[in-house]
C-alpha positions in Angstrom: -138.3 -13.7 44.0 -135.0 -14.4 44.9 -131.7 -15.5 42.3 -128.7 -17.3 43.5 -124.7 -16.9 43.2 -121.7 -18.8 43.3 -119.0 -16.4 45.0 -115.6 -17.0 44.8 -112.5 -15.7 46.7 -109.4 -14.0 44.6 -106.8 -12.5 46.7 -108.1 -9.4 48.2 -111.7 -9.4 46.3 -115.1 -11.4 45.3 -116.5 -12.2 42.5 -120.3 -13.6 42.0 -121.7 -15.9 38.9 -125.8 -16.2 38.9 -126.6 -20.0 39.0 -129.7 -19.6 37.0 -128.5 -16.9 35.2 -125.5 -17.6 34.1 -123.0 -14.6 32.7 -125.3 -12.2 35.3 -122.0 -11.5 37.3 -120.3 -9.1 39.1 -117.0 -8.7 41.5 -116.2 -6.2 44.9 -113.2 -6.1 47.6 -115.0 -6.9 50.1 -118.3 -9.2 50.8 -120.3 -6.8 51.6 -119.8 -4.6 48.7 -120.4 -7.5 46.5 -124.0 -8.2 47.4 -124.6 -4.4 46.6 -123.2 -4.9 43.3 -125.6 -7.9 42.9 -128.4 -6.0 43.6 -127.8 -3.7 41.0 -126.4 -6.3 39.0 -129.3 -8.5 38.9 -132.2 -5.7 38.3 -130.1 -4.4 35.3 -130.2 -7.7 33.8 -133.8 -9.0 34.0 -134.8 -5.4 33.3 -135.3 -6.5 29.5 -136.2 -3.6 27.1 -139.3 -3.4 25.8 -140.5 -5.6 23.0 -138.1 -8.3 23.1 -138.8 -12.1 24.0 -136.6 -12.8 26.5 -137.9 -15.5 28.7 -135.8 -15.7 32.1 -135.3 -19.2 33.9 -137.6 -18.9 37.3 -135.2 -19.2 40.5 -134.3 -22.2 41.7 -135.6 -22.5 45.4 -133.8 -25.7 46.8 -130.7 -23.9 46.5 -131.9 -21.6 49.4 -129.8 -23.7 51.9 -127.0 -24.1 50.8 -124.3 -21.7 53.0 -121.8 -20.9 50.1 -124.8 -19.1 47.9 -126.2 -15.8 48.1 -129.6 -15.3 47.4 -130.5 -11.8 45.9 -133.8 -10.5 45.8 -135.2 -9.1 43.0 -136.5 -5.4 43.0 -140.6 -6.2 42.9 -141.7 -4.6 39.9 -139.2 -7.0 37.5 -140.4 -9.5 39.7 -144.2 -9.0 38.5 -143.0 -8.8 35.3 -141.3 -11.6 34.8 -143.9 -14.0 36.8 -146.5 -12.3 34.2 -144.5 -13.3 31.2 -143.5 -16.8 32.1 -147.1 -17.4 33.5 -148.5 -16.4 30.3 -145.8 -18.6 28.1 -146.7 -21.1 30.2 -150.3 -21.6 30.3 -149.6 -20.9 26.1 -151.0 -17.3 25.6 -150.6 -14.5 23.6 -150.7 -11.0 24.8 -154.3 -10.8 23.1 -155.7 -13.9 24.9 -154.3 -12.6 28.3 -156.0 -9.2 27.6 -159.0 -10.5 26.8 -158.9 -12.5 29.8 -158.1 -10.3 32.3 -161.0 -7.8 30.4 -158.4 -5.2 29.6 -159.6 -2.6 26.2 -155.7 -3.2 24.7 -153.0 -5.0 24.3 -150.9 -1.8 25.2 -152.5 -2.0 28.9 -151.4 -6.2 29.1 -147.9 -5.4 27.0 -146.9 -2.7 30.0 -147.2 -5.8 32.9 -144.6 -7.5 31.1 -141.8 -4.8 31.7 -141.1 -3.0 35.1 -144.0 -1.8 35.6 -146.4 -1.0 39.5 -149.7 -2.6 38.8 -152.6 -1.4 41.0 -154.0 -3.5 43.4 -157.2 -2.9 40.8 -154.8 -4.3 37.9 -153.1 -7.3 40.3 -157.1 -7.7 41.3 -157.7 -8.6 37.5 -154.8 -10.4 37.2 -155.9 -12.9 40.4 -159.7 -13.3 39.1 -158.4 -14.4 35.2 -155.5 -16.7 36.8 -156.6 -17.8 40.5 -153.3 -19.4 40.5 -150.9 -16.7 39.8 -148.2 -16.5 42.1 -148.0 -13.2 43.1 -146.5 -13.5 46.5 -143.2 -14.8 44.9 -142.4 -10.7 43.5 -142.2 -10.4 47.5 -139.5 -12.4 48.5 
């Protein structure tokens, strides 16, 4: 899963604004130094605490060619995490119907795949039989 940024030039330094996220932003002195403050930048802001709602936009992939964007990858955990939330808003479940789906005891156990979390290849296993369509290769990108 990979976002993208604007970057802009001011005198002696960069400074980045996420297309799909906008206010995720950051600045550097030089552009190299920038995209390691994206890195950082981006995991801290889609690593949502626990128990909120937050729903993140998905990235947007046609703006992979483009020369004046960066494209930052997202650490793979809060990848999985947020594919498993928007893939359950989206097919209109709760946390109790994914459970039950993916034959998990409690809601606790579904609830954790929805923050930064390292599933098992058992967990991602049940994850692929309840939802054959999950994209799970997009946490690699």
């Amino acid at each position: 899963m990979r976002y993208h940024f604007n970057v802009y030039r001011e005198d002696n330094s960069y400074w980045a604004d996420g297309i799909e996220l906008p206010g995720c932003q950051t600045q550097a002195d030089t552009k190299e130094e920038l995209v390691e403050q994206l890195i950082d930048v981006l995991n801290l802001y889609l690593d949502e605490p626990a128990g909120t709602n937050m729903v993140f936009p998905l990235p947007d992939y046609s703006l992979e060619s483009k020369s004046e964007i960066l494209s930052i990858s997202v650490d793979s955990k809060i990848a999985f995490s947020i594919l498993m939330r928007q893939y359950r808003i989206s097919h209109r479940m709760s946390q109790k119907q994914a459970m039950e789906s993916m034959g998990l005891r409690n809601r606790n156990s579904y609830a954790r795949l929805e923050v930064k979390c390292n599933p098992s290849f058992e967990t991602v296993n049940k994850v692929r039989q309840a939802f054959p369509d999950f994209p799970i290769f997009e946490c690699f990108s």
